[in-house]
C-alpha positions in Angstrom: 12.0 13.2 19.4 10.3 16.4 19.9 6.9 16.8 22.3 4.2 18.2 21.3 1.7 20.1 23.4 -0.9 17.1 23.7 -0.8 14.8 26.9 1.5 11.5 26.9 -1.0 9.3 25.7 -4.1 11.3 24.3 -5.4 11.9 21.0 -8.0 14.6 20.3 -10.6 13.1 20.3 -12.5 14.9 16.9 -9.2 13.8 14.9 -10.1 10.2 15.9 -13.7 10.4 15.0 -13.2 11.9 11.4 -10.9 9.4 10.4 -13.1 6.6 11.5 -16.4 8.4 9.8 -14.2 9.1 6.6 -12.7 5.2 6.3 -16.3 3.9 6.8 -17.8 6.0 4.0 -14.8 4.6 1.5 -16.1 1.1 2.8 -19.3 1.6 2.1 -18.6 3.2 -1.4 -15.7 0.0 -1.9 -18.7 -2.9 -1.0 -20.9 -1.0 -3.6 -18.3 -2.4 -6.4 -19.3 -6.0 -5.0 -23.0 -6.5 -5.6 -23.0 -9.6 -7.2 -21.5 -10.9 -3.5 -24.8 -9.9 -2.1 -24.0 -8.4 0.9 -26.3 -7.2 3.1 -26.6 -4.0 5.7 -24.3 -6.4 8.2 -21.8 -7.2 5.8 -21.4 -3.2 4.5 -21.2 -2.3 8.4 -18.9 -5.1 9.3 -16.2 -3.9 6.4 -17.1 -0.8 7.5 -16.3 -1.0 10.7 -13.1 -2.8 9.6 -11.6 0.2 7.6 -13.1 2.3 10.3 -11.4 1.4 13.1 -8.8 -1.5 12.1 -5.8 0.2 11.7 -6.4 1.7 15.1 -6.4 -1.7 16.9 -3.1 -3.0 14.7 -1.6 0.7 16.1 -2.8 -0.2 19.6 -1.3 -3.9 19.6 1.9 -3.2 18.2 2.2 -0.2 21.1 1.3 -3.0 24.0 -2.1 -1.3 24.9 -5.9 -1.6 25.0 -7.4 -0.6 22.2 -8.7 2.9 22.4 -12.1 1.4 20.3 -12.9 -0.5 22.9 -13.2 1.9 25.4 -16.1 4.4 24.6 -19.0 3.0 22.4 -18.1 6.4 20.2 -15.6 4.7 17.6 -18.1 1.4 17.1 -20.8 4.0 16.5 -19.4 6.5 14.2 -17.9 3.3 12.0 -20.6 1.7 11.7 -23.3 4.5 11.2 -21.2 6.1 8.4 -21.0 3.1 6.6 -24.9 2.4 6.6 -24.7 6.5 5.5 -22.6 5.7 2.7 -24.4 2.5 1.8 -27.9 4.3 1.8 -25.9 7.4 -0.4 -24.2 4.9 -2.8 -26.3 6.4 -5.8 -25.5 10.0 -5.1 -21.8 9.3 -4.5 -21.3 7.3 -7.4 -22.5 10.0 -9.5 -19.7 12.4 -8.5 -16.7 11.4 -10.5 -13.6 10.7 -8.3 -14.7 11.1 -5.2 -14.3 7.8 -3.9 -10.3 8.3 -4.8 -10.7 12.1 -2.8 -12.1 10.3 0.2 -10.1 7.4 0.5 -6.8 9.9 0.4 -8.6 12.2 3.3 -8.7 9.0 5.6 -5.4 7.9 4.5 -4.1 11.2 5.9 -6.5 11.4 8.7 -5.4 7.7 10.1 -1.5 8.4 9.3 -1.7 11.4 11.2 -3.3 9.6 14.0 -1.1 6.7 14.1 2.0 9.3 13.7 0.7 11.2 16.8 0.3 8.7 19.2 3.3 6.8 18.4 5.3 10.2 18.7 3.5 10.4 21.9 4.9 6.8 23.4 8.1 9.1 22.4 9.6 5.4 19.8 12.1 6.5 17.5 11.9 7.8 14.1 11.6 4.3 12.4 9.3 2.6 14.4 6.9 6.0 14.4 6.9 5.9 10.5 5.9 2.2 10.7 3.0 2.7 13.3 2.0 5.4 10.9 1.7 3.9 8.3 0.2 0.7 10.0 -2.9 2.8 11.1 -3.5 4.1 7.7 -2.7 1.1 5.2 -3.9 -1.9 8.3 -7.8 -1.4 7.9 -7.7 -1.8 4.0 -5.4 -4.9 3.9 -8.2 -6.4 6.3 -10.7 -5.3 3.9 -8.8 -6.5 0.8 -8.9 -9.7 2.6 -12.7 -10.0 3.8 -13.9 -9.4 0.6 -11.6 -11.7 -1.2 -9.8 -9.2 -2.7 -5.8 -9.3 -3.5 -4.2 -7.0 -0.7 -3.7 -3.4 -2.9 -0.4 -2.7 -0.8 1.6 -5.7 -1.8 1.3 -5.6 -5.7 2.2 -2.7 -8.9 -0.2 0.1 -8.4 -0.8 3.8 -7.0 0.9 4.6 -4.0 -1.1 3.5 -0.8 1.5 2.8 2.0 4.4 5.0 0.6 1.7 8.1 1.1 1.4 7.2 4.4 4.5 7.2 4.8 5.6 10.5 3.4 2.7 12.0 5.7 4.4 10.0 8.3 7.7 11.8 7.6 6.8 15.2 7.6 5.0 15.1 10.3 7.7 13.7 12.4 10.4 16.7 10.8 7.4 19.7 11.7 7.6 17.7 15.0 11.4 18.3 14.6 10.8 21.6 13.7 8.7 22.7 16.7 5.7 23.4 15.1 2.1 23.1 16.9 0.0 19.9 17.2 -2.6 20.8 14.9 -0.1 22.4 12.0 1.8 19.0 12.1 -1.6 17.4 11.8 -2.6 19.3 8.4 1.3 19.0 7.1 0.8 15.2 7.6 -2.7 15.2 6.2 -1.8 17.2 3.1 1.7 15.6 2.2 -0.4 12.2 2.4 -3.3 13.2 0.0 -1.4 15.1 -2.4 0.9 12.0 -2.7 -2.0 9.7 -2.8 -4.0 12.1 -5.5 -1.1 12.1 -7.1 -0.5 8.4 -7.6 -3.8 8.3 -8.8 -3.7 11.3 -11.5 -0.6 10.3 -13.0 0.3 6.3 -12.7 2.8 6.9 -10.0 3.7 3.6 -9.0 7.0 1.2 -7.7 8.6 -0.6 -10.1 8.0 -4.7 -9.8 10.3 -6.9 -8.2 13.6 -7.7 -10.0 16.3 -9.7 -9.4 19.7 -9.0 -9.8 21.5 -9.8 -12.7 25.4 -10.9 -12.7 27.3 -10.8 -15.6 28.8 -14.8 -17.3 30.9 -15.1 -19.6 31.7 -18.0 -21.7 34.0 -19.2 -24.2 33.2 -18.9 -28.0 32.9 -22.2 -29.7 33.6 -20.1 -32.5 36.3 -17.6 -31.3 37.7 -19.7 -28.5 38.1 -16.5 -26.0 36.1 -15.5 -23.2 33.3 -13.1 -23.9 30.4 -11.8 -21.6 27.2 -13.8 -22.4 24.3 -10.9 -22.9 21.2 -12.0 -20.7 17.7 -12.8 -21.4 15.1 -10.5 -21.8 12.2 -10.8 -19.8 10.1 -11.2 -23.3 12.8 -14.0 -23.8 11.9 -15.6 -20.5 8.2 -15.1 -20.8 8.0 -16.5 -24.3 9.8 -19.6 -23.2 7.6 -20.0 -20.2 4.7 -20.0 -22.4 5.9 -22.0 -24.8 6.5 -25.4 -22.8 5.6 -27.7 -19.7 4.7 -26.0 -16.2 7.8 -28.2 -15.4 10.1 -26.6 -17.3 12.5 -24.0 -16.6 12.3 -21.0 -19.0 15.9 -20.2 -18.5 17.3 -23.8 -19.4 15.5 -23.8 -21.9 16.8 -20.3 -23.6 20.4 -21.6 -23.2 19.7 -24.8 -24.7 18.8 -22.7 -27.5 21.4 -20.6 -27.3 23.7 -23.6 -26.9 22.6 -25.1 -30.3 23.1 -21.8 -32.3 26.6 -21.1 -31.1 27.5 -25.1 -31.9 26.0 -24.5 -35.0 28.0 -21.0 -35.8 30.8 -22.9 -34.8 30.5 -25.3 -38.0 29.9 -22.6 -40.3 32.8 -22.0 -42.2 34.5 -18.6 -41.5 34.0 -15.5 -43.9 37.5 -15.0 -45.9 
């Protein structure tokens, strides 16, 4: 992989520092949502602090190191200072429509391209960068998902979260290719992760749910007597007959029962002349 003009293991320090600041105020803005918890000016620092700087310290373990955090008291102090800013500004920033969606995309970028740069910097391949990437942006929401009893965003149907990062995580790594300069393979990162973020947002973008795969059967008409291919279940099909019965039961078993019983019973009608 291509080097950049930045020492082996260094991150500018300012890049660092607006992530964290950025993550903390989404926190902040996210624990407004939860009132009826109650939490107080520990609790909104604490998930701040989380966001802030938790994707950082997943980044740092999965690289063998210290965690940078843990170092200077400048990361625990910008975290937890812009989350009692945001908590204080909560009225103000709920009144502007959308920004919580604008800022959470900015840190999203900001955290993938910090992630991105160090790992580029321990020179790991392509795939492993692209994961520590995308570790440092999605890691400090997951924990936050979790502390606040929340289901974990990234693993279900909805606007792309992780697969931003990713993309950011991606074109950084081909400007790095490229031999563009540190700081235009910072913004390329940072943009390509917001506008796919904002994107997701604006429009519905989303992955399609899980799905199994579905093999063809075929069976032999009680009518007929030759081998034709047995048409599957729809998934309304399958939900009905979930619905319909005992926890116990298996939807499908019970759809070719059914099926069963109407083909033995087209089998006794007499044929048309």
């Amino acid at each position: 992989m291509g080097t950049m003009d930045s020492p082996a293991t260094t991150l500018p320090l300012w890049l660092d520092l607006t992530a964290i600041a950025i993550g903390a105020i989404t926190a902040a803005m996210v624990a407004e949502q939860f009132r009826d918890k109650k939490l107080d000016w520990l609790g909104v620092v604490i998930i701040g602090i989380t966001v802030g700087l938790g994707g950082g310290i997943i980044r740092d373990l999965l690289l063998g190191i210290r965690p940078v955090s843990m170092e200077t008291e400048w990361f625990l102090f910008t975290a937890g200072t812009a989350a009692l800013g945001g908590m204080l500004l909560q009225r103000l920033l709920r009144r502007m429509d959308g920004l919580v969606s604008v800022l959470d995309a900015a840190a999203l970028g900001f955290f993938c391209a910090v992630g991105t740069l160090k790992a580029m910097n321990f020179e790991l391949p392509i795939l492993p960068t692209l994961l520590v990437g995308t570790v440092t942006a999605a890691g400090g929401g997951v924990v936050r998902d979790m502390l606040l009893g929340m289901p974990v965003g990234i693993l279900f149907v909805g606007s792309l979260y992780a697969i931003a990062a990713t993309a950011g995580s991606a074109a950084f790594v081909l400007a790095d290719y490229a031999g563009v300069s540190q700081i235009i393979g910072i913004a390329i990162c940072v943009a390509v992760t917001f506008a796919v973020r904002m994107a997701s947002v604006w429009f519905g973008l989303s992955l399609p749910e899980q799905i199994a795969l579905r093999m063809p059967r075929f069976r032999r008409s009680a009518r007929t007597g030759k081998q034709e291919r047995e048409q599957p279940f729809t998934d309304q099909e399958i939900l009905e007959a979930s619905g319909f019965h005992a926890l116990d039961t298996r939807p499908i078993a019970v759809l070719e029962e059914k099926r069963a019983n109407r083909e033995q019973k087209r089998a006794g009608d007499p044929k048309p002349e």
